[in-house]
C-alpha positions in Angstrom: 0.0 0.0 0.0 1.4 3.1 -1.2 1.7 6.1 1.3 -1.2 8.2 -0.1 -3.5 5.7 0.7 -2.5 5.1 3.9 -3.1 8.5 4.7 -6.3 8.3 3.4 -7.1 5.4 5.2 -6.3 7.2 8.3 -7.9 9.8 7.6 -11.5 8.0 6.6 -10.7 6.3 9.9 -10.1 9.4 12.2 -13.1 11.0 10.4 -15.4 8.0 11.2 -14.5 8.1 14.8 -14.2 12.0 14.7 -17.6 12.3 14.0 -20.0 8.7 13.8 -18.4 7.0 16.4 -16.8 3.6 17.2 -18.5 0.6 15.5 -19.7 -0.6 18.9 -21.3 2.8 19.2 -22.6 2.7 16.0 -24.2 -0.6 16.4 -25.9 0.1 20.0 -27.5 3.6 18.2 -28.8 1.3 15.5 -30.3 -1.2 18.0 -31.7 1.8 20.2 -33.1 3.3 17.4 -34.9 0.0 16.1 -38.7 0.0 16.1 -39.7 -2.6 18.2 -43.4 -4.0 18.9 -45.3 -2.5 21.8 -45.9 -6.3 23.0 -41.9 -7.1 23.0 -41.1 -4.0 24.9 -44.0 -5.3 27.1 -42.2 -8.4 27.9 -38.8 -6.9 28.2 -40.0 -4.7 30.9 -41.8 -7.5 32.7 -39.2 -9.9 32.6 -36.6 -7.1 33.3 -37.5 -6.9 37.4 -36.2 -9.7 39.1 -39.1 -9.5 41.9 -41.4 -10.8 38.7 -39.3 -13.4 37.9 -39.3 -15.0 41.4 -43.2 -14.4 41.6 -44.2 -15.9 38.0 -41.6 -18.6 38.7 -43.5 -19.6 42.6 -47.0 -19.0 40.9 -46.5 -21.5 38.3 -45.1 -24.1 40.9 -48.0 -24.0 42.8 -50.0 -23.7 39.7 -48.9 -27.2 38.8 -48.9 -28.3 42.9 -52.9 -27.7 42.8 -53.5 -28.6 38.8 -51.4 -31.9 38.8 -51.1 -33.0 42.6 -54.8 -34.3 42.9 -54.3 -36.9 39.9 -51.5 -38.0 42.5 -53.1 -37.3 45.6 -56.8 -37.9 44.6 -59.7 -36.4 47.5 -62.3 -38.9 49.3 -64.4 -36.9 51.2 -65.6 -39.3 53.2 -62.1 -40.7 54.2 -61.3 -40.1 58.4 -59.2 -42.3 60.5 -59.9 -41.8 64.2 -56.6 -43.8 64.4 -54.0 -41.2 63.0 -55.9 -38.2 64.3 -53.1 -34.8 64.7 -49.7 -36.9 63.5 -46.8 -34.5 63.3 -45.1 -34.1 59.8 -42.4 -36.9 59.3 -41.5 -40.0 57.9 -40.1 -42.4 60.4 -43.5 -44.8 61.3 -41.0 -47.1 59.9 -37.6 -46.1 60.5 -36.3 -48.6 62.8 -33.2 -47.6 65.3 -29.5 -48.7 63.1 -28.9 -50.4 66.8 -31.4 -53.2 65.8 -29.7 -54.2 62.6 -28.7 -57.9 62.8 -30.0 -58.2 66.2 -34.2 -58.2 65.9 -35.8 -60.6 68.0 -39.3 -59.0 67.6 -41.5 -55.9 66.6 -44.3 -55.2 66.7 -46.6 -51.9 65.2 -49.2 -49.8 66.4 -51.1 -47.8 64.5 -48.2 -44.8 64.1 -45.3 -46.4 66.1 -43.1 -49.5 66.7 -41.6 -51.1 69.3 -38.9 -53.7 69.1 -36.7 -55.8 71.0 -33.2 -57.1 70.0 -31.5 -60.3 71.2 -30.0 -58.3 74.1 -33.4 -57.8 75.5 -33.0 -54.2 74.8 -36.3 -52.5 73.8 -36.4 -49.9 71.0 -39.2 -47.3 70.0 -39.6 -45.4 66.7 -42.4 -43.5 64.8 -44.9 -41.2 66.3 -45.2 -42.9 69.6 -47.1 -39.7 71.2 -50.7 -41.3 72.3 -52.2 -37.8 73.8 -50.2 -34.7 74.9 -49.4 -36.4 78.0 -48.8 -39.9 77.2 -46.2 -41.1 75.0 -45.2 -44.9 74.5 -41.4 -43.9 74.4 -41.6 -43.1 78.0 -41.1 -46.5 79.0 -41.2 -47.4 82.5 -38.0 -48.2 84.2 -39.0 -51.6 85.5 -39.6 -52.6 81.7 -35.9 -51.2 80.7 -34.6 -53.5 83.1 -36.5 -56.6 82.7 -35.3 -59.9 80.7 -38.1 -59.2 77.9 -39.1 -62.2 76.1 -42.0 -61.0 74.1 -43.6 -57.7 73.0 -47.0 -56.4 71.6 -48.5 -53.1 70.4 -51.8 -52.0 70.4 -53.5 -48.8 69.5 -53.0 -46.8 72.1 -50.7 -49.3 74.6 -47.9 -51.6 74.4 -47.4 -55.2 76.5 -44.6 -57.0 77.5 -43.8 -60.5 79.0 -40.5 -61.0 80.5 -38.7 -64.4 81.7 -40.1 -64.3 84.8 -43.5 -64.5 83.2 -44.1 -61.0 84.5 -46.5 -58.5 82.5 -45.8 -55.0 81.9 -48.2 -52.7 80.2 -47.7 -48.9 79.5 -48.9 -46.0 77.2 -52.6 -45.2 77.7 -53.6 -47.2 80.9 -56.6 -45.1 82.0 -58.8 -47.7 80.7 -58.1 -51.0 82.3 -55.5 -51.6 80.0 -53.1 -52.8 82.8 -55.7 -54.4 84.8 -55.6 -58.2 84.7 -57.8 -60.4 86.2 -57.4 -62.0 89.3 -56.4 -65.7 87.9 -54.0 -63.9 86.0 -52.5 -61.6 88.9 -52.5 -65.1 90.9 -50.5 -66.9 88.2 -48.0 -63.8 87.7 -47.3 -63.6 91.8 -46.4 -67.4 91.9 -44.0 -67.2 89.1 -42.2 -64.2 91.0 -41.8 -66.3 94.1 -40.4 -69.4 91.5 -43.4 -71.6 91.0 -43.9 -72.6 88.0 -47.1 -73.7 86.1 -48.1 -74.6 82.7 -50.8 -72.4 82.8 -48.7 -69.2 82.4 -46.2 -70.8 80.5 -46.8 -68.0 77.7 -46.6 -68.5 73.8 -48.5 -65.8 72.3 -48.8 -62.2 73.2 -50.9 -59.9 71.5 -52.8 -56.3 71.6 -55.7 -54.1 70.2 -57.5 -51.0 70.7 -57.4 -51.2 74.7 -57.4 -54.6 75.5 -54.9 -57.2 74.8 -54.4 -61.6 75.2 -52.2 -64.1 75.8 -52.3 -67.7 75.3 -50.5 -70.2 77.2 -49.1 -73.3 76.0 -51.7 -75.8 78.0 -54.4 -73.6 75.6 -55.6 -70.8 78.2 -56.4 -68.1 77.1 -56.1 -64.6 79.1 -57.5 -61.7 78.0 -57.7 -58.5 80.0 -58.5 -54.3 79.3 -61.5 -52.3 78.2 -64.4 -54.4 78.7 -66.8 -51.8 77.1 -65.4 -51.5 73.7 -64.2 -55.1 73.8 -65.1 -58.8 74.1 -63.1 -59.7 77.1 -64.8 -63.0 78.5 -63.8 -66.3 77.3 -66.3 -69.4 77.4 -65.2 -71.8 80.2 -65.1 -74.7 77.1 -62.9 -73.5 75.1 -60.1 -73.2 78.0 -57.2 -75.3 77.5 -57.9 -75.8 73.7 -57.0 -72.7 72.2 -53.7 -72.8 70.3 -53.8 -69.5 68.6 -55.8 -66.1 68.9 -56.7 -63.6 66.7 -57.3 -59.7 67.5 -59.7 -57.5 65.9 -61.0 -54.3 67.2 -63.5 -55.0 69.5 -63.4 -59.4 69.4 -61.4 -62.1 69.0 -61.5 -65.7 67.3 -59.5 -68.6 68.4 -57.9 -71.6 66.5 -58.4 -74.5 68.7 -55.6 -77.6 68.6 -58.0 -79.8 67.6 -57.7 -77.7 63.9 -61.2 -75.7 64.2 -62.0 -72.5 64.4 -64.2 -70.7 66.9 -65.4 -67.6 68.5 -65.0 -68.5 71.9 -66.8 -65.6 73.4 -69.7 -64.0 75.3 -70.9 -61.5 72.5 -70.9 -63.4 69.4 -74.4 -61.9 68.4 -72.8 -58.5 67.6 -69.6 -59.2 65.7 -69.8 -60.6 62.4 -66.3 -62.9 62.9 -68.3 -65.2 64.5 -70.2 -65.9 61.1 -67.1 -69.1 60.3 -68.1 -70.3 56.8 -68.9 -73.6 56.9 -66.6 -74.8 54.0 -64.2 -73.8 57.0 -65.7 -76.0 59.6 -65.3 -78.8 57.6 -61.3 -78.2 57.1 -58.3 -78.6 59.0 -57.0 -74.9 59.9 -53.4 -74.3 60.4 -52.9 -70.0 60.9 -55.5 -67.7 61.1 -55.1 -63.8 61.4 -57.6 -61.1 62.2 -58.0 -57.0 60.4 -59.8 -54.9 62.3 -63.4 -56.5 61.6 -62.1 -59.3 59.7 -61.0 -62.7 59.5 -58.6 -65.2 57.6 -57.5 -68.8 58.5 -55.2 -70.6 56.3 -56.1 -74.3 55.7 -53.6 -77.4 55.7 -53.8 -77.5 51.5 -52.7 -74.0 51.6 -56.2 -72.4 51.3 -57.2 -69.4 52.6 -60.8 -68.2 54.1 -62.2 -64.6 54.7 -65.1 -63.8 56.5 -66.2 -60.9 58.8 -66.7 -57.0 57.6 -64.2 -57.3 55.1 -64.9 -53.9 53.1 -61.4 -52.5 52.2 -60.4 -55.6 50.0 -59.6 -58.3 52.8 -61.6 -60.3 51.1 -60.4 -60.4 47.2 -57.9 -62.7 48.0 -55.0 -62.9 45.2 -53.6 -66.0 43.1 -50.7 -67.7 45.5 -47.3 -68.9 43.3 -47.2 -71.3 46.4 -49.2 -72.7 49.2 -49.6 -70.4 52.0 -47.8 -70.9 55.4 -48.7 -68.1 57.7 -50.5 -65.5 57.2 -50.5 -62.0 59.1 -53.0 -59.3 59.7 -53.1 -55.4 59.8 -55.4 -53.0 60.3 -57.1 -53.1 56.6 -55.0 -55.7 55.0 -53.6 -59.4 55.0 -49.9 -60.6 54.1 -49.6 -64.0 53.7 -45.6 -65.8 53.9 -45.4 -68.4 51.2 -43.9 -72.0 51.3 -41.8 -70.8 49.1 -40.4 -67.8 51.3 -42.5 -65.1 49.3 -44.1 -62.5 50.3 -48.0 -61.6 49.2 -50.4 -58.6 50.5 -53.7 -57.9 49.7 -56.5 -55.2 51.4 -56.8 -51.7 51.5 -53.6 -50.1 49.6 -54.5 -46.7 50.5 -51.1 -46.0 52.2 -49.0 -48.6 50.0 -49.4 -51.9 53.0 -50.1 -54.1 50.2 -47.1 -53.2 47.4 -44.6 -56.0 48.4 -41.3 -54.2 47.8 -38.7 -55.2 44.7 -36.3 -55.7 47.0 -37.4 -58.8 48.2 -37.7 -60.0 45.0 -35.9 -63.5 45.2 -35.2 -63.5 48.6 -36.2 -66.1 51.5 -38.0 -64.7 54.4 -37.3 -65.7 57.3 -39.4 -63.5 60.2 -42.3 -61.7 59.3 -44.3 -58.6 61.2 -47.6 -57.2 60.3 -49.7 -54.6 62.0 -51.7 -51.4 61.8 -50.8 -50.2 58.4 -47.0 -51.4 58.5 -45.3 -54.9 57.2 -41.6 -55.5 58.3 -39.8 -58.3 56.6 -36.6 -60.1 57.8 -34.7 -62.0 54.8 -32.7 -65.1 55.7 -29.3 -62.9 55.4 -30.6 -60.3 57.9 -32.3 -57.6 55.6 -34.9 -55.6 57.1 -37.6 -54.7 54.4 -41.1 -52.3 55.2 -43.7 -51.4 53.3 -46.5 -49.7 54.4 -47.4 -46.0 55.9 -44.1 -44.5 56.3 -45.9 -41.1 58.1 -47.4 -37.7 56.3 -45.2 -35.3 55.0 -47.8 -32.4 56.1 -49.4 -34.5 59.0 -52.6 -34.9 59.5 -55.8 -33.1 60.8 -58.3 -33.6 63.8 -60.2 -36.5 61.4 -57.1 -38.3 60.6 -57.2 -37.1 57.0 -54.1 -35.9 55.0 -53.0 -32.5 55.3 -51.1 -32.7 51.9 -53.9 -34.1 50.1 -56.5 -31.4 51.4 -53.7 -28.8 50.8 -53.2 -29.6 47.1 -57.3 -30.2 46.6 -58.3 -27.2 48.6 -56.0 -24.7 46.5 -57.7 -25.9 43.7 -60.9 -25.3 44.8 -59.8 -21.8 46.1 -57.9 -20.5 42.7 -60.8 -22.1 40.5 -63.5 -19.8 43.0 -60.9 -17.2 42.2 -60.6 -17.1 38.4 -64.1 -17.8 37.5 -65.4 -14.9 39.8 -62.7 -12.7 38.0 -64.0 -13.8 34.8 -67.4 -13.2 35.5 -66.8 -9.9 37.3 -64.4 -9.0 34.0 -67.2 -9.7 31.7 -69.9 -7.8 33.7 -67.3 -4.7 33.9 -65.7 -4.5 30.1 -69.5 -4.7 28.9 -70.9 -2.3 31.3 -68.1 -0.1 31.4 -67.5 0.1 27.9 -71.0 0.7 26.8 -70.9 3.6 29.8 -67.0 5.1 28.0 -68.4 5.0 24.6 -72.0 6.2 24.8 -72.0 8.6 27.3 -74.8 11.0 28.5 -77.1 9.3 30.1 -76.4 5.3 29.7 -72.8 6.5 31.6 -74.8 8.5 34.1 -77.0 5.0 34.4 -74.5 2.8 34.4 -72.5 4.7 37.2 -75.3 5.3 39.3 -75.6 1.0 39.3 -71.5 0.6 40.1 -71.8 3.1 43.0 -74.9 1.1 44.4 -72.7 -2.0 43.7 -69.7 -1.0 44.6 -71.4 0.7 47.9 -72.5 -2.9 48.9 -70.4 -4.1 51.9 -69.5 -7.9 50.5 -68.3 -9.8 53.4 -71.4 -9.2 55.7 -73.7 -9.6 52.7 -72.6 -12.9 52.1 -72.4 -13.6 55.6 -76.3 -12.8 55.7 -76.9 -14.6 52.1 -75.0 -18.0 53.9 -77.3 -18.1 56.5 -80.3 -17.2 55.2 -80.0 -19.9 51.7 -76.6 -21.5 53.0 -77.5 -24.2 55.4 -80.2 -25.8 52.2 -77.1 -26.2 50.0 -74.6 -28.4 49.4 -70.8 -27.6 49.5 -70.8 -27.6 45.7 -73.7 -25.6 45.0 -72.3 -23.0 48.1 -69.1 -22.9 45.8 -70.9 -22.1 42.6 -72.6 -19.5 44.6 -70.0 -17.5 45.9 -68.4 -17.5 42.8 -71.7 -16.1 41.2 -71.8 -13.5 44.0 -67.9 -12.8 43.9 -68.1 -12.0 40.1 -71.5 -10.2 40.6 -70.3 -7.7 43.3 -66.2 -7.3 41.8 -67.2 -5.5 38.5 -67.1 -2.1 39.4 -63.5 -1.5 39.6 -63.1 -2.9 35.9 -66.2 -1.2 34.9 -64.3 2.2 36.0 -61.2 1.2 34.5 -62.3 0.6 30.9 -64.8 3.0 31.0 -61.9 5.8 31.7 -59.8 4.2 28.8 -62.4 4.3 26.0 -63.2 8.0 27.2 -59.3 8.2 26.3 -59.6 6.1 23.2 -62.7 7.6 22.0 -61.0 10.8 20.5 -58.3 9.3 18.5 -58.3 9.0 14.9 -58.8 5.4 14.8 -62.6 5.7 15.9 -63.0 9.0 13.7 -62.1 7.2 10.6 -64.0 3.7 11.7 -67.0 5.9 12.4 -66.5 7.4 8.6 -66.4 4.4 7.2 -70.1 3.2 8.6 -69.0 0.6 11.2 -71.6 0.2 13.4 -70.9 1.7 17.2 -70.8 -1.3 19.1 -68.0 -3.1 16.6 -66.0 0.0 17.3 -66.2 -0.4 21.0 -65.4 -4.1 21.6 -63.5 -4.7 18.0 -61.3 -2.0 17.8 -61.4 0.3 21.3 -61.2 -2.4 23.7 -58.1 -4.4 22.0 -56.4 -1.0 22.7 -57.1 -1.5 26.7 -56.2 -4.5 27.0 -52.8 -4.6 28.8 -54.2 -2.2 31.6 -57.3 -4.8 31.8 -55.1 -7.8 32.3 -53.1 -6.1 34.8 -57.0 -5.4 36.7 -58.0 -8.8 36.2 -54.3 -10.8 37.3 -55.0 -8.2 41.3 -58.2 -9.2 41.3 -57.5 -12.6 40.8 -55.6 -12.4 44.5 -58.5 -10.1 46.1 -61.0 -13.3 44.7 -59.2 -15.9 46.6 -58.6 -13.7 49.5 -62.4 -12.8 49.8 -63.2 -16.9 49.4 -60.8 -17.6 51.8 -61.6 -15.0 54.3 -65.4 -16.1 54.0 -64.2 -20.2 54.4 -62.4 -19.0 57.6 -65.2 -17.0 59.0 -67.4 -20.7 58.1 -69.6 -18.7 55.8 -68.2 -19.9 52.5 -67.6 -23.8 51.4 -68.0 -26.1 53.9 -66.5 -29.0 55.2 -65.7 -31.5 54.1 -65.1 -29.8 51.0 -61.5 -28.1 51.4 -60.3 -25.1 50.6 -57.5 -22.7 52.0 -59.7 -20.8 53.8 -61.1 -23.7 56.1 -58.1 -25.1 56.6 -56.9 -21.9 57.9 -60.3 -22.4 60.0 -58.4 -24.5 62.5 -56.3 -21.6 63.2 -59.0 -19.5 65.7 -58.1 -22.2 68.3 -55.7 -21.7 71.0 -55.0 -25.7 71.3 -54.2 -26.2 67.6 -51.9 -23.1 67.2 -49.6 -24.4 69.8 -49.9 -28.1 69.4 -51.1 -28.6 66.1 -49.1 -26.1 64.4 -49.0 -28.1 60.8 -52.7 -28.0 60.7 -52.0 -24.1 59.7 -49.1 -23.6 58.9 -48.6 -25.5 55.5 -52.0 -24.0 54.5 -50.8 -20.3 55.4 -47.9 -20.5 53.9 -48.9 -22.2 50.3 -51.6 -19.5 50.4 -49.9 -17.0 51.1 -47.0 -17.4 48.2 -49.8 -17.9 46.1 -50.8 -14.5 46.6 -47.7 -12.8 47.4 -46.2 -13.8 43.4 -49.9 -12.8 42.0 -49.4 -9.4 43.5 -45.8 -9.5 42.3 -47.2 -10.6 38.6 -49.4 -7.9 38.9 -47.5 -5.4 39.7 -44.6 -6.2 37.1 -47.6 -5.9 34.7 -48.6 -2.9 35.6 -45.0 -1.2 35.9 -44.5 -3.2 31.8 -47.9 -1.6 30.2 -46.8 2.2 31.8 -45.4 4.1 29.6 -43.1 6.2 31.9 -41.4 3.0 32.6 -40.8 2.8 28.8 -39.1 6.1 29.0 -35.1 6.1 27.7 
């Protein structure tokens, strides 16, 4: 290159600097000067704020919480459980102590806790072992720490336990008779402190229920002491000395004798259907029976098994066996059965997964097996431990014994549905009336305002406090959620109605509407075709608040027990719970988990809202 044109080179290059700028320069006044769409500098400006970011981003999780969660976590309304009334969050019904592995002698499961013993006597206690606010089975009594323990049993509300001296211990809820034993059995206990023995307390099966428990001794006696109220406790003078096994349920009990019959063996057979033994059954030879709650199985010496009793959560639809049957084992709703073959097989109630046999003993002998309650604990012949069953609730549970995590999902979608079809309806009430009232004028706007003010004027809690009572208590909860969503959308429109109606008297002017008018297109078209598109960011800001003010208003209505009612969830009665002293310091997780879902719900609509808002103003447009 020769040296005049480097100069000029130079020169062009100094000039363009001089004067236009660097090419970075030049490049961000081109892209600042770009015309860009009103809707993408919308969404720049929204997405700009990093409050709107964290609220869109919570929204749409709990969006998809309250929109998916209920395929997952479907709603029975009449579901309640007197049994796992106000359980704490947690997952440990079935996390047993790491000091048991390789050394379990026996477990057994209440309804929300276990109890085990090792093969150093030691007892254990996991799960939620709190029976009332003041009685807890992991406050076990000294006496029972320091015994020789040979057997253990878990009822509902009380644990038992037999110790070499043939001494029993009872502790937990005793208020009931739970610890008092009659006076054969008192005798027998006292005379095996002082070293006598007898065959009569010579103890080979220990078991418990809801407040009252049994024991069998090995010459077939059978002792059974608690609650006599709730529970058969007598025994029939024939069938002493015969028994060889005995089966719990609830409130009775059904013995296998040793001659290979089963029988109900006592005083109040009339009013339990477990005494109902098929008589296919009577004719067999039984080798295991087990007991549910209100039902019945025996195993037969061919490997078939019987069900009889109440047997309404699927005791009864007994499965297809691989192998004969060996023992078989009751819970609270359910039946597991250990195969010849060293197999496992549950069938019942599934509700809280007792019946779904795990993978991971897939293959594998068992060796011990414990059932109870809702829990199944399997012992493999190298020493694995394996449980399936109710593991806890991660959100607890409520005063019925229902899941807090399921109502929480189902209620919040109860709540935002009340929410957004109230807004729609009040939207549609205020864009008509409001833009009819901004085009018009005269004396349809003086109309039409005159009806907001009287509307608006209205005071909407105690109305719908009055309309509740006076129409509420002839309705169902669905038709009382249709309602308030009528009434929400009927009384919320004024606000919109103003909004639009001060747009279009904005909109009205421009040259748009002068030259639709010129060219004949009717007055309404203009409105709602061509005025209202116009209005529409300002509109969706309105509608995304009052979305939030919707739910609040349900919710506020629930809590006061004048909106949907039990046992219909919804935010707002959960939060209902929360006007009680007791539950607020005891039962926090009743309200909590409801509050605080509820109130991030709101919190990123508000956020939404306003980042809206701040996106369709102008000002904030401003370079």
């Amino acid at each position: 290159m020769s040296d005049n044109k480097k100069k000029q080179f130079f020169l062009a290059r100094w000039f363009k600097r001089m004067f236009m700028g660097s090419s970075k320069e030049i490049q961000d006044l081109l892209k600042e000067e770009q015309v860009q769409t009103p809707l993408k500098l919308m969404a720049q400006n929204f997405f700009k704020k990093w409050t709107v970011r964290v609220g869109l981003s919570v929204y749409i999780l709990i969006f998809l919480f309250v929109t998916i969660g209920p395929r997952f976590f479907p709603l029975d309304l009449s579901d309640q459980d007197s049994t796992l009334i106000n359980l704490p969050p947690g997952y440990n019904m079935m996390k047993l102590p790491e000091e048991m592995n390789g050394k379990i002698a026996d477990i057994a499961a209440g309804n929300t806790y276990g109890i085990g013993l090792d093969t150093d006597g030691k007892l254990y206690t996991w799960g939620t072992t709190r029976i009332t606010d003041k009685i807890d089975i992991a406050d076990i009594p000294e006496e029972v720490q320091n015994a020789d323990l040979q057997m253990i049993a878990a009822g509902a509300d009380h644990a038992v336990a037999l110790d070499a001296n043939g001494q029993l211990y009872v502790w937990g809820n005793t208020r009931l008779q739970q610890d008092k034993y009659s006076n054969d059995m008192t005798k027998l206990m006292k005379n095996a402190a002082n070293g006598k023995t007898d065959k009569a307390w010579d103890i080979i099966q220990l078991e418990a229920s809801n407040q009252f428990s049994a024991a069998v001794s090995s010459d077939g006696t059978v002792y059974i002491w608690g609650n006599g109220n709730t529970a058969d406790v007598k025994v029939k003078k024939e069938h002493q000395g015969k028994v060889a096994k005995i089966a719990l349920t609830t409130d009775a009990h059904i013995a296998l004798l040793k001659d290979g019959t089963v029988a109900y063996i006592g005083n109040k057979a009339k009013s339990t259907t477990v005494s109902n033994i098929p008589k296919d059954l009577k004719k067999a030879t039984v080798v295991d029976i087990a007991a549910t709650s209100s039902a019945v199985a025996a195993v037969t010496e061919d490997g078939k098994v019987y069900v009889w009793g109440n047997a309404t959560r699927g005791e009864a639809a007994i499965p297809e066996f691989t192998a004969p049957v060996s023992k078989i084992y009751g819970g609270r709703f359910h039946f597991t059965a250990l195969l010849e073959d060293g197999s496992v097989v549950s069938w019942g109630n599934n509700k809280y997964h007792q019946t779904e046999v795990p993978a991971s003993l897939a293959g594998k002998q068992v060796e011990s097996l414990y059932v109870n309650a809702f829990q199944n604990y399997a012992i493999d012949t190298e020493g694995g431990v394996h449980t399936w069953g109710l593991k806890g609730f991660l959100m607890g549970t409520d005063d019925l014994g229902r899941d807090m995590l399921t109502r929480v999902i189902n209620g919040g979608a109860v709540t935002m549905t009340v929410g957004a079809i109230s807004v729609i309806i009040a939207t549609i009430i205020g864009v008509t009336m409001g833009g009819l009232a901004g085009y018009f004028g005269g004396k349809v706007d003086i109309l039409i305002m005159r009806i907001s003010e009287i509307v608006g004027g209205l005071p909407f809690i105690p109305f719908s406090m009055i309309l509740s009572a006076v129409i509420g208590s002839t309705m169902t909860s669905n038709q009382k959620m249709y309602l308030i969503m009528v009434v929400l959308g009927i009384l919320s429109w004024t606000g919109t109605c103003r909004l639009v109606r001060a747009q279009i008297l904005a909109q009205r002017e421009m040259e748009y509407v002068t030259a639709a008018k010129a060219m004949g297109i009717k007055e309404i078209t203009i409105v709602f075709r061509h005025i209202l598109p116009n209005v529409l960011s300002l509109l969706l800001v309105s509608m995304t608040l009052d979305f939030a003010t919707c739910m609040l208003t349900e919710s506020t209505l629930s809590y006061l027990g004048f909106g949907i009612p039990l046992p219909q969830p919804t935010w707002g009665n959960l939060l209902n719970g929360a006007n009680n002293s007791v539950v607020i310091q005891q039962y926090w997780w009743r309200w909590v988990f409801p509050a605080v879902v509820f109130g991030l719900c709101t919190i990123s609509i508000n956020m939404i809202g306003d980042g809206l808002r701040d996106a369709v103003d102008p000002k904030s447009n401003g370079r």
